[in-house]
C-alpha positions as CSV (number, residue, x, y, z in Angstrom):
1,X,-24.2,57.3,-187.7
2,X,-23.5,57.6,-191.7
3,X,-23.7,60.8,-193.7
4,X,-23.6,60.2,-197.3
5,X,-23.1,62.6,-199.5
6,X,-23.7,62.2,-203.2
7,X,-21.1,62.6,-206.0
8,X,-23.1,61.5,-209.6
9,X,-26.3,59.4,-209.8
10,X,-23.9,56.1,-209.7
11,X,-21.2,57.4,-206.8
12,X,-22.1,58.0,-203.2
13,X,-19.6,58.5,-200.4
14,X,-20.0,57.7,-197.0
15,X,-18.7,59.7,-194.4
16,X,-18.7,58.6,-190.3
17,X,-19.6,61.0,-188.3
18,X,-15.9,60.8,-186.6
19,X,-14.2,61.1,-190.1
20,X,-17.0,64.6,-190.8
21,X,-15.9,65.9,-187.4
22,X,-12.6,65.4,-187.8
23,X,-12.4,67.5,-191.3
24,X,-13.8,70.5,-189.6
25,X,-10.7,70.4,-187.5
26,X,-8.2,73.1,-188.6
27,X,-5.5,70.5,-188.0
28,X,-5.1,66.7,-188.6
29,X,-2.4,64.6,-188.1
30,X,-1.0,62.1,-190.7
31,X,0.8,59.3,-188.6
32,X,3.3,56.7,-189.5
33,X,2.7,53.3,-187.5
34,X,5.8,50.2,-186.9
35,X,5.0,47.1,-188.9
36,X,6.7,44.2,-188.8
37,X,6.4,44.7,-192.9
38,X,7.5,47.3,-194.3
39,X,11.9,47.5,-194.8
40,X,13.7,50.9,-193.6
41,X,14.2,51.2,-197.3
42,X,11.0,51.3,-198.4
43,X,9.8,53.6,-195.8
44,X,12.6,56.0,-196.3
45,X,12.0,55.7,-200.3
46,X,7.9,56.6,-199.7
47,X,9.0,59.2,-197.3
48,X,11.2,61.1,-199.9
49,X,9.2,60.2,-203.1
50,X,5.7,61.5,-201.8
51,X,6.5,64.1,-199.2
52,X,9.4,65.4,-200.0
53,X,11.4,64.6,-196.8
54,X,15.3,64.7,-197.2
55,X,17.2,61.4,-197.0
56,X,18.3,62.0,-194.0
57,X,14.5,63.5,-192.4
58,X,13.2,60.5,-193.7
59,X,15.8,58.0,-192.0
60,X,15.2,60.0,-188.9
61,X,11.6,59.4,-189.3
62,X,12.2,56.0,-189.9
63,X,14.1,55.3,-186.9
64,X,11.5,57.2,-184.6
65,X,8.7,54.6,-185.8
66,X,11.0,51.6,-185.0
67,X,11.5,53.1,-181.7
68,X,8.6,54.6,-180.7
69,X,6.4,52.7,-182.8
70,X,4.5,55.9,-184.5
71,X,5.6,59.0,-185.6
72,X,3.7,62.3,-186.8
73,X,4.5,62.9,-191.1
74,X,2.3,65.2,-192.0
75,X,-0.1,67.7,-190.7
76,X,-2.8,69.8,-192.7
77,X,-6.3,69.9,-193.1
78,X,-8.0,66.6,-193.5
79,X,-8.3,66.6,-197.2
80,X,-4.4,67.0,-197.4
81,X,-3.8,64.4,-195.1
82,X,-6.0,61.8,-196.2
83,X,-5.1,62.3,-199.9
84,X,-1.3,61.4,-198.4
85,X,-2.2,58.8,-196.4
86,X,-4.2,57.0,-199.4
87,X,-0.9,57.2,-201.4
88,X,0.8,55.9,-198.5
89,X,-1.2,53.2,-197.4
90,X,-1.2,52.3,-201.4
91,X,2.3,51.6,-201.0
92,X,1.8,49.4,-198.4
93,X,2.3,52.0,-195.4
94,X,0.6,51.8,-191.8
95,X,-0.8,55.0,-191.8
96,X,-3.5,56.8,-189.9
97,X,-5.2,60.1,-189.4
98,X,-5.2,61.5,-185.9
């Protein structure tokens, strides 16, 4: 099922009924996946430039997706968190809303 919702006459957004759902929830999570891509640095670097993690939070971060293969970043309300994981996943980022 798609809800749309209209911006202007020549934008429309759609919506899945999952993604409508989950922005009613008073919490979402923002999570940071492993990928055979992406460099510690890089991660660390996105980590402190757009969230304002310390160096050291984000390195800890870093090494908790290379172990564990996902880590929580972020939680919020779902407009928060998916305006931070666009910027993320812009950068190149495995990111996901849970």
């Amino acid at each position: 099922m798609k809800i749309h919702f209209a911006g202007t006459e020549t934008e429309t957004e759609t919506f899945s009924l999952e993604e409508v759902l989950s922005s009613l929830k008073i919490s979402n999570k923002l999570i940071l996946w492993n990928d055979e891509v992406n460099t510690f640095e890089h991660v660390i670097y996105c980590l402190v430039k757009y969230l304002d993690y310390s160096e050291n939070q984000a390195e800890r971060i870093a090494q908790t997706v290379h172990t564990k293969g996902k880590c929580a970043i972020l939680e919020g309300s779902f407009t928060e968190v998916e305006v931070y994981r666009k910027i993320l996943q812009q950068q190149g980022l495995t990111v996901s809303i849970e």
